[in-house]
C-alpha atoms as a printed R data frame, in Angstrom:
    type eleno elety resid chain resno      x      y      z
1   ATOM     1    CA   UNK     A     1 -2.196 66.508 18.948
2   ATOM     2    CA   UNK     A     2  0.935 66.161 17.910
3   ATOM     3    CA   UNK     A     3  2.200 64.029 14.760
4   ATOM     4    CA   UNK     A     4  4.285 61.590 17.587
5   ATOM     5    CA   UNK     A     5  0.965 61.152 19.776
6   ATOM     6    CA   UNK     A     6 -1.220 60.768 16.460
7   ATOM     7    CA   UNK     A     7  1.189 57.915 15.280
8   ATOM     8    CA   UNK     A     8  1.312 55.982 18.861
9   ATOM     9    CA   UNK     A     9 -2.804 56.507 18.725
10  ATOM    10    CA   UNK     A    10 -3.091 54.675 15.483
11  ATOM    11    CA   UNK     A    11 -0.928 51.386 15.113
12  ATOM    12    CA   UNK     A    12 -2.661 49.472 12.225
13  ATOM    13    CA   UNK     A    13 -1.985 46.087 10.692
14  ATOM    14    CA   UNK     A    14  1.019 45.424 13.310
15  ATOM    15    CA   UNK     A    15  2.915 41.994 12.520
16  ATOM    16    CA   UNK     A    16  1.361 41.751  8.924
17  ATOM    17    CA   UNK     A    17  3.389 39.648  6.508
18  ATOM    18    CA   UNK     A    18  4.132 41.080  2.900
19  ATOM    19    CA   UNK     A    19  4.608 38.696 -0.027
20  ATOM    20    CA   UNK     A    20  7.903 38.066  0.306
21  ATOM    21    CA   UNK     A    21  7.328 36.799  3.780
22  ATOM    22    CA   UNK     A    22  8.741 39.540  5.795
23  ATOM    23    CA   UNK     A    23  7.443 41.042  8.685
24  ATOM    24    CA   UNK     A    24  5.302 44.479  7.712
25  ATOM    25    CA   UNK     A    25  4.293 47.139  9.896
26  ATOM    26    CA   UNK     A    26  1.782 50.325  8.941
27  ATOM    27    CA   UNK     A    27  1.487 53.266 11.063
28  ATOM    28    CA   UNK     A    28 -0.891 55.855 10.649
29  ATOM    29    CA   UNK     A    29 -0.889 59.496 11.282
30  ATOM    30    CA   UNK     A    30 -3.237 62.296 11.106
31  ATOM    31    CA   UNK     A    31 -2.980 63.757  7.992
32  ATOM    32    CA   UNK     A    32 -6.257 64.248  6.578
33  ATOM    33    CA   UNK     A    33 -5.250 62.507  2.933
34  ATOM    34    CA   UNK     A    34 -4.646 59.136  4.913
35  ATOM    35    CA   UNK     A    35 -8.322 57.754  4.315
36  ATOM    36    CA   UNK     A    36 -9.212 59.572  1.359
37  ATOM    37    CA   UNK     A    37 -6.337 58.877 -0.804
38  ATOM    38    CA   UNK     A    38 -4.919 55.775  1.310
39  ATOM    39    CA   UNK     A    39 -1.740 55.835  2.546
40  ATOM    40    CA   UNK     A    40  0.243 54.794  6.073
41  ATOM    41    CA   UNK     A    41  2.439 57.660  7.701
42  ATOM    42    CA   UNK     A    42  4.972 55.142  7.566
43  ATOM    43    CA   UNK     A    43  5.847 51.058  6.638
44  ATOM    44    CA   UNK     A    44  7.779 48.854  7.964
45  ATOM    45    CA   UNK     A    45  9.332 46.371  5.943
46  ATOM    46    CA   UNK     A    46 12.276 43.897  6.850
47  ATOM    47    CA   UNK     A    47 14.960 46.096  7.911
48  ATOM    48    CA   UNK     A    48 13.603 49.635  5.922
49  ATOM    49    CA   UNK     A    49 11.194 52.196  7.570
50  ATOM    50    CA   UNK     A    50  9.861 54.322  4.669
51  ATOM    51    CA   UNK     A    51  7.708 57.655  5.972
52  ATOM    52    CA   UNK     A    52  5.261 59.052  3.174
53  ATOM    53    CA   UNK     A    53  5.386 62.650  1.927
54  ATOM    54    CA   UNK     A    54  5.223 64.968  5.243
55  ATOM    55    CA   UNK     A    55  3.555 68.202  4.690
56  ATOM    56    CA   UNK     A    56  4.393 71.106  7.263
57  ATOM    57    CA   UNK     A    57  1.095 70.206  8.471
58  ATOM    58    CA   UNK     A    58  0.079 70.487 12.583
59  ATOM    59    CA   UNK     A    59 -3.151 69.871 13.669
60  ATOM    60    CA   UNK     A    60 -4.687 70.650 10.638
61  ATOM    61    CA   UNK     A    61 -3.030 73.796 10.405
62  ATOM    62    CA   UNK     A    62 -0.056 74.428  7.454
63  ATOM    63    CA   UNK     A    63  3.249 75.668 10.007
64  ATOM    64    CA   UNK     A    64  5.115 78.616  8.343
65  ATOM    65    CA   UNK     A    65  3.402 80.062  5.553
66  ATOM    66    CA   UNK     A    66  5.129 81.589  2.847
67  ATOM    67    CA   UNK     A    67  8.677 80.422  4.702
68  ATOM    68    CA   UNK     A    68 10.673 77.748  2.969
69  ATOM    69    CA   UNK     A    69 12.804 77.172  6.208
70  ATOM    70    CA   UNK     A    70 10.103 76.563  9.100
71  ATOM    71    CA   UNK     A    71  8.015 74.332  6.402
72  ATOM    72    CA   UNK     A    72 11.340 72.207  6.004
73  ATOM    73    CA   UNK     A    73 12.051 72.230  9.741
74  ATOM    74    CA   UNK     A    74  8.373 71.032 10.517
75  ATOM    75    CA   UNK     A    75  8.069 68.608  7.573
76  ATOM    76    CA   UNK     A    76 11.347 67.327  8.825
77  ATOM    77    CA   UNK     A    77 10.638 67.437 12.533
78  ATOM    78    CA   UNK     A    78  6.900 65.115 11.455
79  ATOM    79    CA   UNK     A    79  8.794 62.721  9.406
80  ATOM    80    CA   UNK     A    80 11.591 62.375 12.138
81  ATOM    81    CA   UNK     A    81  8.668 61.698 14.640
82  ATOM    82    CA   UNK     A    82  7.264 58.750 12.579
83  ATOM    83    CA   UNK     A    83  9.965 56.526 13.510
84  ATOM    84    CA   UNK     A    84  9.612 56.731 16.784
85  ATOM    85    CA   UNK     A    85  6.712 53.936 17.239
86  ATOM    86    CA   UNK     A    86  9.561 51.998 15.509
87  ATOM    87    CA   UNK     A    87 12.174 52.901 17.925
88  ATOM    88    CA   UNK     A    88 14.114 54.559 15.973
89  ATOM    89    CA   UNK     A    89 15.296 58.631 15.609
90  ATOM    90    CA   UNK     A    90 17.102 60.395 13.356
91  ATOM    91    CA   UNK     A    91 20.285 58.473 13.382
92  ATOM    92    CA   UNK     A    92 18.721 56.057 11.426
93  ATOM    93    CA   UNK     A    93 17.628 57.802  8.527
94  ATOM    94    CA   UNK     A    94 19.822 56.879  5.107
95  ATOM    95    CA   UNK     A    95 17.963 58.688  2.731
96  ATOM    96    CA   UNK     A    96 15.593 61.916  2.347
97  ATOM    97    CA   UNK     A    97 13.714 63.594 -0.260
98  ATOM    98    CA   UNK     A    98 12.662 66.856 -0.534
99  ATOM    99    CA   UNK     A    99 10.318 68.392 -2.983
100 ATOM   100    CA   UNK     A   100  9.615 72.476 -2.985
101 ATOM   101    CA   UNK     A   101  8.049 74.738 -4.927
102 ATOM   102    CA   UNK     A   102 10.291 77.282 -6.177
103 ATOM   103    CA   UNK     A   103 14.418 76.837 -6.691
104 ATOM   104    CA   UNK     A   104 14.853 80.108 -4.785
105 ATOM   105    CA   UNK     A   105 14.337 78.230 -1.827
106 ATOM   106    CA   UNK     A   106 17.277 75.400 -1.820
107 ATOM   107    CA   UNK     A   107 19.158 77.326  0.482
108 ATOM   108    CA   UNK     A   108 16.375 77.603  3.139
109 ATOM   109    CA   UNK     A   109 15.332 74.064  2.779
110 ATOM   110    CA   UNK     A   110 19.331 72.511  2.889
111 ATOM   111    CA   UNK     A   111 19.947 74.760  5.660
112 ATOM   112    CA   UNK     A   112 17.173 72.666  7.480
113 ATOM   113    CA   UNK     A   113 18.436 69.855  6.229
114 ATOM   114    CA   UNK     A   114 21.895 70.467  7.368
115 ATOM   115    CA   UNK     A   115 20.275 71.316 10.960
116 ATOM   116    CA   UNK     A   116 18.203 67.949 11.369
117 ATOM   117    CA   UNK     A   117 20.835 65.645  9.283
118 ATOM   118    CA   UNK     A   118 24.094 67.322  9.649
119 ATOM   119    CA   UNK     A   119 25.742 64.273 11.604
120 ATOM   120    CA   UNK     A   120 23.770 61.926  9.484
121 ATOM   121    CA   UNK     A   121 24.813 62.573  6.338
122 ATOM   122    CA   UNK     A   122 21.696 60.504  4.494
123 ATOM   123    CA   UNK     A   123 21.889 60.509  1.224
124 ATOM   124    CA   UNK     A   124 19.384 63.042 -0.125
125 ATOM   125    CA   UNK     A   125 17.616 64.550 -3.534
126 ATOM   126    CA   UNK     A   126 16.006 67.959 -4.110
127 ATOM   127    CA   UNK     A   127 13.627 68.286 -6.336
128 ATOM   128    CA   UNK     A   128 11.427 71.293 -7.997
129 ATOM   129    CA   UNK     A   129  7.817 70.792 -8.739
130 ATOM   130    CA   UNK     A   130  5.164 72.565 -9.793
131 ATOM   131    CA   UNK     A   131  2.959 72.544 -6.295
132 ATOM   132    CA   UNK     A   132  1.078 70.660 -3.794
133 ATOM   133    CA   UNK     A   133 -2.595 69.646 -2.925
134 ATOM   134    CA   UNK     A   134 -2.047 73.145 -0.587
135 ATOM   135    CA   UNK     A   135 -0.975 75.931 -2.722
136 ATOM   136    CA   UNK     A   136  0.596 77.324  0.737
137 ATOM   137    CA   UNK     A   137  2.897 74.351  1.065
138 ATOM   138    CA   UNK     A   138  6.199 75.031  0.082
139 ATOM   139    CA   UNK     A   139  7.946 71.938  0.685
140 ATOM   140    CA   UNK     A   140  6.956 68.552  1.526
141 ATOM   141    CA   UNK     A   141  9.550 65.881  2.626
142 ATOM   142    CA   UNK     A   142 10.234 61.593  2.184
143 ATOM   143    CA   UNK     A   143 12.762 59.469  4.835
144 ATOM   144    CA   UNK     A   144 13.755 56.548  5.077
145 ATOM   145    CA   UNK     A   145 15.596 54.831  7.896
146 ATOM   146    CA   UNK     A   146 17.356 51.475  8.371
147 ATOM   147    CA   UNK     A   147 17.180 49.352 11.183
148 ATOM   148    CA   UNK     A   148 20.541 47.884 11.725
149 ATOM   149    CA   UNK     A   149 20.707 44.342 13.679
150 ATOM   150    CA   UNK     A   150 21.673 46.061 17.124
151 ATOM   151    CA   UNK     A   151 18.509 47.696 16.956
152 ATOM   152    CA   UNK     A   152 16.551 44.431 15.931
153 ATOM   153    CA   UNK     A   153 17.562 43.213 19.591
């Protein structure tokens, strides 16, 4: 299953109100943390969308191992997908994160970052830690979108 079908599947708490009043939306995904460590694949909130670390994670399996570029791409490609129950895409997004492993790879990972958010422009941070839950994940990514009031019509 794709990350798209796996966050149509799993709507949860749809029209919630946060404590400022606002309309909040959760959407859930597959990643196998969700339940244990609980987290949504992505919120809703007023005008924001915020997506949770993405992993280069498909059906269970990690996508590109040991290659900076195709872990971006997917991590990107997952996070990008999250919007959609939203109805939103990648034109919306106004800020990314990305976290990798090893500073040898900022080339790879901007290079897929340039590829997905070229035309965007978001504004974005890089960061370097020192690893993931996976030692074979390389890079995980954050995005968040606005929704402007066109697309509140």
């Amino acid at each position: 299953m794709t990350e798209s079908a796996a966050v149509g599947r799993q709507n949860d708490a749809d029209g919630e109100t946060g404590g400022d009043g606002r309309r909040l939306r959760r959407v859930r995904g597959d990643s196998p943390w969700e339940e244990t460590i609980g987290f949504a694949r992505a919120v809703e909130t007023g005008d924001r969308i915020l997506v949770a670390g993405t992993m280069p994670l498909v059906d269970g399996a990690i996508q590109g191992e040991g290659d900076p570029y195709v872990q971006a791409m997917t991590a990107f490609e997952r996070a990008v997908a999250a919007l959609e129950p939203f109805g939103l895409d990648v034109r919306s997004v106004v800020r990314t994160r990305m976290y990798i492993t090893h500073a040898r790879d900022v080339e790879d990972v901007g290079r897929a970052h340039r590829e997905v958010f070229g035309s965007v422009r978001p504004v974005a941070t890089l960061v370097v830690v020192s690893g993931f839950v996976d030692s074979r994940v390389l890079v995980e990514v954050e995005i968040e979108a606005f929704r402007t009031p066109k697309e509140h019509a």
